[in-house]
KEZALUM-785859 format. One record per residue (C-alpha): residue number from 1; x, y, z; residue in one letter. Coordinates in steps of 0.001 Angstrom, whole numbers, m for minus. Last residue first. Layout:
+-----+---------+---------+---------+------+
! pos !       X !       Y !       Z ! code !
+-----+---------+---------+---------+------+
! NUM !       X !       Y !       Z !    A !
...
+-----+---------+---------+---------+------+
This chain:
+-----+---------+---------+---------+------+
! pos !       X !       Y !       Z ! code !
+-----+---------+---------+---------+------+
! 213 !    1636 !  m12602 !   m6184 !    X !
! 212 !   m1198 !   m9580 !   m6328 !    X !
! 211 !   m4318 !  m11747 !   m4890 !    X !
! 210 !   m7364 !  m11102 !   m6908 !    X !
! 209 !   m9433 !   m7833 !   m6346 !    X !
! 208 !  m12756 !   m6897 !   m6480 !    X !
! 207 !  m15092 !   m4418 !   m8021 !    X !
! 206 !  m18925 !   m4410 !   m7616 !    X !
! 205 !  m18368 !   m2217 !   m5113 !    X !
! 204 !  m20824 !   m1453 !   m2609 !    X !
! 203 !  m20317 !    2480 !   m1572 !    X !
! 202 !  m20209 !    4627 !    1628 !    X !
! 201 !  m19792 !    8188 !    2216 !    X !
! 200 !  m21348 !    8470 !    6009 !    X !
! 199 !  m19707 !    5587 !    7448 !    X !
! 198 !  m21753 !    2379 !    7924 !    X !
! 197 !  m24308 !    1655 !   11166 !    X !
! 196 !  m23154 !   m1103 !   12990 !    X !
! 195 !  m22406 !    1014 !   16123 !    X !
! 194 !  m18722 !    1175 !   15905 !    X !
! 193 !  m19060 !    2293 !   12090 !    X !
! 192 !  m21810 !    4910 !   12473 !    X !
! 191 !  m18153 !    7453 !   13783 !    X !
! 190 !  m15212 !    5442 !   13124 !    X !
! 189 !  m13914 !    8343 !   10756 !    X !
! 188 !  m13765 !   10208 !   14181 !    X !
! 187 !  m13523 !   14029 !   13368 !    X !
! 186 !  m15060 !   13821 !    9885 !    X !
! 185 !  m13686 !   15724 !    7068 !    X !
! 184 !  m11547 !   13301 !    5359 !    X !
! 183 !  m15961 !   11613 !    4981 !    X !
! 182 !  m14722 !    7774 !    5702 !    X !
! 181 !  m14905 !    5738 !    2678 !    X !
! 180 !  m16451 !    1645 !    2142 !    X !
! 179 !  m15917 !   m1290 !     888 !    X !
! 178 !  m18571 !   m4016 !     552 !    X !
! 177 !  m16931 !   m7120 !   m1650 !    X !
! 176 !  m19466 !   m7118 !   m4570 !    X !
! 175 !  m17123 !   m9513 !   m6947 !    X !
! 174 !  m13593 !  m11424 !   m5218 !    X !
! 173 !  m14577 !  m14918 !   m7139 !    X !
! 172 !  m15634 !  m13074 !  m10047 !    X !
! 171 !  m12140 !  m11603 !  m10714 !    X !
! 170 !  m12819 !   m8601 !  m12297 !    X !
! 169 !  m10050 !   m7755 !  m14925 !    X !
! 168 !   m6851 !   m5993 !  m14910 !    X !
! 167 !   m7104 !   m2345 !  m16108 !    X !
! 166 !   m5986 !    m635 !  m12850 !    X !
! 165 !   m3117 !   m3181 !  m12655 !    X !
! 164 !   m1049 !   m2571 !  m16198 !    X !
! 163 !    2036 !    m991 !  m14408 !    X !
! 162 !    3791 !     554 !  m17620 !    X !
! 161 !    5980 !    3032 !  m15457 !    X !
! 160 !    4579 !    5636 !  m17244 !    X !
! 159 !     888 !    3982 !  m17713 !    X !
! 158 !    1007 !    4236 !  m13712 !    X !
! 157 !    1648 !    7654 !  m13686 !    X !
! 156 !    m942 !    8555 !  m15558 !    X !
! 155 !   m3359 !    7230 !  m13705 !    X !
! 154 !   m2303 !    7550 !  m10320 !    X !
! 153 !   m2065 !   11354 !  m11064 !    X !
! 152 !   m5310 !   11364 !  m12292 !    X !
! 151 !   m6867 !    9577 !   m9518 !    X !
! 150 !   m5126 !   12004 !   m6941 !    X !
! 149 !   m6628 !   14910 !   m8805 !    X !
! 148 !   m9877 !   13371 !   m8775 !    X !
! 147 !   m9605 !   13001 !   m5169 !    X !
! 146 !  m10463 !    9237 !   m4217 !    X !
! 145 !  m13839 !    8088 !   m2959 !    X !
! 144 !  m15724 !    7179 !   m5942 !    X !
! 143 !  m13002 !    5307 !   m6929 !    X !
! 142 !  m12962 !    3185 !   m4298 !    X !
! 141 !  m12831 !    m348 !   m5644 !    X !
! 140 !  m10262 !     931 !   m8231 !    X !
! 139 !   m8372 !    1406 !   m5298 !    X !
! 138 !   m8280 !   m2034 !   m3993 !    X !
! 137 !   m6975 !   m3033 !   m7297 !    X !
! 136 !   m4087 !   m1263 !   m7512 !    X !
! 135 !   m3652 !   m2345 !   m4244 !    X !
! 134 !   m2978 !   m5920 !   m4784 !    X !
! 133 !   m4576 !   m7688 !   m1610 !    X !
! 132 !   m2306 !   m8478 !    1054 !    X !
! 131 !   m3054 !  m11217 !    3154 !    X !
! 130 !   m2265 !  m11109 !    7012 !    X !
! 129 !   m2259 !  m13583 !    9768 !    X !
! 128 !   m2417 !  m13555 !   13649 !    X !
! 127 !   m4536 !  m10430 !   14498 !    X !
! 126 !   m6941 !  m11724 !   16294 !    X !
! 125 !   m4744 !  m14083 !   18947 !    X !
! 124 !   m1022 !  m14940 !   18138 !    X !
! 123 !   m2606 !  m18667 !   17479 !    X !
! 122 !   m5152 !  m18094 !   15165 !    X !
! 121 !   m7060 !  m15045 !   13817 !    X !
! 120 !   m7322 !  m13992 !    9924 !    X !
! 119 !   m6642 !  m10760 !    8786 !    X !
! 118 !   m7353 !   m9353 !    5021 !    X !
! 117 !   m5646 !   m6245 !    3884 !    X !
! 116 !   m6140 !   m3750 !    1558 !    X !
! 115 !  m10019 !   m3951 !    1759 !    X !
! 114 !  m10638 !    m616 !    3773 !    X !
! 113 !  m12110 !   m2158 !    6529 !    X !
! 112 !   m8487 !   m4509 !    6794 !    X !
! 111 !   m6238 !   m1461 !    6837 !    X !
! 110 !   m8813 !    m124 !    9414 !    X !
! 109 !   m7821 !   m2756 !   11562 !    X !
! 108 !   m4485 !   m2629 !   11106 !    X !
! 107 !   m4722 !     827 !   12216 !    X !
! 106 !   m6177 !    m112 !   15278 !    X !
! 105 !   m4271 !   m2555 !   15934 !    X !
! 104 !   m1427 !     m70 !   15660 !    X !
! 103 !   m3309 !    1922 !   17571 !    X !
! 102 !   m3274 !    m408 !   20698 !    X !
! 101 !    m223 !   m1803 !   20209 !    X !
! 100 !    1009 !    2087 !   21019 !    X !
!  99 !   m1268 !    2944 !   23328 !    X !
!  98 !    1126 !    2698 !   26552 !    X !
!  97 !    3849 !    4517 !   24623 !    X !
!  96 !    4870 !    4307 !   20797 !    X !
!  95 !    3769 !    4162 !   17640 !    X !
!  94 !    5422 !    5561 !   14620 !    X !
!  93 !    5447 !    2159 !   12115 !    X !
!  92 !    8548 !     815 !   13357 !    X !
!  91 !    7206 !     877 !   16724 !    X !
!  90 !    4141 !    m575 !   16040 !    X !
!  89 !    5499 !   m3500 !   13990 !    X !
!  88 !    7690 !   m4214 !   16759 !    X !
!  87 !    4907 !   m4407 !   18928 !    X !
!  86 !    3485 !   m7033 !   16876 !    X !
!  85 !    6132 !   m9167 !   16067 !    X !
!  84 !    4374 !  m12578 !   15472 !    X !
!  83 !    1902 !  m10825 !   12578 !    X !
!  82 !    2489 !  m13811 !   10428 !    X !
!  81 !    2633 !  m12074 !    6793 !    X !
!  80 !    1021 !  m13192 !    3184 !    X !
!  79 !    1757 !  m11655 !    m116 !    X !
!  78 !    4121 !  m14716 !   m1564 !    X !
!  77 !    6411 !  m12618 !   m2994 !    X !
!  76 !    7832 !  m11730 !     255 !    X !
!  75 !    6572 !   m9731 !    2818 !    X !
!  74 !    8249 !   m7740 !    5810 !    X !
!  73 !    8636 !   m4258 !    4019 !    X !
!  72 !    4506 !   m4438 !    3520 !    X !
!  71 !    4018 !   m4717 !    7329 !    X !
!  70 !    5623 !   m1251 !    7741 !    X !
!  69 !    3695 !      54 !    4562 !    X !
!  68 !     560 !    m485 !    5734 !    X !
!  67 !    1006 !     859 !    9263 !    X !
!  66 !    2664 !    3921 !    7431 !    X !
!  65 !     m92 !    4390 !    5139 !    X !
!  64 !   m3102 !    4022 !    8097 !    X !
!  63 !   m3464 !    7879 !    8952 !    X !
!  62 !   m6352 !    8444 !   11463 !    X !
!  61 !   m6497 !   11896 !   12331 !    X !
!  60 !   m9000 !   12613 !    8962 !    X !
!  59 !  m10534 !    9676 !    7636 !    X !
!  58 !   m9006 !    6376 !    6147 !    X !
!  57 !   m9797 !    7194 !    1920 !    X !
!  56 !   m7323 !   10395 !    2630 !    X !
!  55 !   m5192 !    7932 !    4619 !    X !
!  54 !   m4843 !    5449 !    1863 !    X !
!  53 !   m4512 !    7540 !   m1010 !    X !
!  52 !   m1433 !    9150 !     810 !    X !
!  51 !    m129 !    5694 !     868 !    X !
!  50 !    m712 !    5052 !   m3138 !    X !
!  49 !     611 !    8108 !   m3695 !    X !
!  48 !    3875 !    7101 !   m1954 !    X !
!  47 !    3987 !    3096 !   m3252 !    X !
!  46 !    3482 !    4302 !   m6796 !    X !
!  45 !    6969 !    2625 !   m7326 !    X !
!  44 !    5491 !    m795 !   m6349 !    X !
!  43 !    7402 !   m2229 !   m3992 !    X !
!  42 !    9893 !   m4985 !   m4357 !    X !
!  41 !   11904 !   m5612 !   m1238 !    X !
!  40 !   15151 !   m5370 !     500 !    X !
!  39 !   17623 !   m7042 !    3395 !    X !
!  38 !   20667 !   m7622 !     874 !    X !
!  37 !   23312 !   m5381 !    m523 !    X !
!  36 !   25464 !   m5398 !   m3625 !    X !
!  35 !   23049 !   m5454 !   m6395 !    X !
!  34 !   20623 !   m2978 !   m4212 !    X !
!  33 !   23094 !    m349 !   m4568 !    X !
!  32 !   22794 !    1693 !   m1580 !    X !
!  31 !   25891 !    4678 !   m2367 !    X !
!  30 !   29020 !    4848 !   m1374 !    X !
!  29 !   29720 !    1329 !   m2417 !    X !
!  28 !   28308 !    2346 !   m5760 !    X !
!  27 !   31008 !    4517 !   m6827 !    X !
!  26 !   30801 !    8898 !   m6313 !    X !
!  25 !   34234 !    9857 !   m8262 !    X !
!  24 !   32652 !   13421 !   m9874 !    X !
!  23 !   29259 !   13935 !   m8081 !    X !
!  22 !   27286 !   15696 !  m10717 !    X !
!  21 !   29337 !   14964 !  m13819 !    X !
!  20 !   29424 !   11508 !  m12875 !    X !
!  19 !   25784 !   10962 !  m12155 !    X !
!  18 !   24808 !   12461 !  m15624 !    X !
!  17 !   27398 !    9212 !  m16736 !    X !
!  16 !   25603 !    7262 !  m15190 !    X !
!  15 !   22289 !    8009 !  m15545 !    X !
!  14 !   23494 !    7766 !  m19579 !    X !
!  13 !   24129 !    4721 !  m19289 !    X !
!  12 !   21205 !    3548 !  m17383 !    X !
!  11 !   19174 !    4773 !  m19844 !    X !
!  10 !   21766 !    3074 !  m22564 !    X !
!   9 !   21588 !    m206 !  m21062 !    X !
!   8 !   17550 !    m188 !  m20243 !    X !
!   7 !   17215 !     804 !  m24316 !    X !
!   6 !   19971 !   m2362 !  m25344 !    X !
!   5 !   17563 !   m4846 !  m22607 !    X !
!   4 !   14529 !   m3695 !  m24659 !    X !
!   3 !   15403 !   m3949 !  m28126 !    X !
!   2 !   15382 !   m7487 !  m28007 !    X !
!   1 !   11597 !   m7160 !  m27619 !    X !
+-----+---------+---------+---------+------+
């Protein structure tokens, strides 16, 4: 283990000094460097596949990765948000025009029928609070769902970047949660879903999650 912290100094090193040679006299306050500012997060570093994951697994014309990762650059370590800025949110996230709280709701919705997210109501209405499941394990839920290639890719970059998630255990608190797929094919992935009846492509996990913080 105290080999660790010498390894991270010589990558970083040697970054450095590749930096140099690249863009001779380039310093940090040119640059973002997160040790200087403030106003940032912690993200997973999978955050981009795990987006496009998301709007495959949403249904074609209904894209929810943006939504998701809008409300995820307002969370702390705690993994819980007060949805008090709502048409903020939707602007920030693409939306705009009479519709725009609208689909954002919408998308929030789906967020939530996915099992990313879980909403409660209260004062600010339906939408008032949001949890924020770990996503790792939300996708394990739906396999079945995800491109193989996709999978893969998640895969083996995750045991890369040593993130340990897909291989956590079951909670049994969080067991045979119903998730569910839209068919990237149909034209409204809400299609069965309105009515009661589920999505074409649709699976009972008996996977759940556990709350990432």
């Amino acid at each position: 283990m105290p080999q660790e912290p010498r390894k991270s100094r010589t990558i970083l090193r040697q970054k450095l000094e590749a930096r140099e040679k690249l863009w001779p006299g380039v310093e940090n306050d040119q640059l973002w460097y997160r040790r200087d500012r403030d106003g940032f997060i912690t993200i997973p570093r999978l955050m981009p596949l795990i987006m496009s994951i998301m709007d495959d697994l949403s249904g074609k014309g209904f894209p929810v990765g943006q939504t998701y990762f809008e409300m995820w650059c307002r969370l702390y370590d705690e993994g819980f948000l007060t949805l008090n800025r709502p048409e903020e949110m939707a602007f920030h996230a693409g939306f705009s025009g009479q519709r725009a709280l609208r689909t954002w709701r919408e998308r929030v919705r789906r967020l939530q029928d996915l099992g990313f997210i879980d909403v409660k109501p209260g004062p600010l209405g339906e939408f008032s609070y949001v949890l924020f499941w770990n996503p790792y394990h939300v996708l394990r839920d739906h396999r079945q769902g995800i491109q193989e290639a996709k999978w893969r890719a998640l895969e083996i970059r995750a045991n890369e970047i040593r993130a340990s998630d897909l291989d956590d255990p079951i909670p049994q608190r969080y067991r045979a949660r119903e998730v569910f797929t839209a068919d990237v094919d149909d034209d409204d992935p809400f299609r069965g879903y309105r009515s009661g009846r589920p999505p074409r492509e649709r699976f009972t996990a008996d996977l759940d999650d556990e709350i990432p913080f």
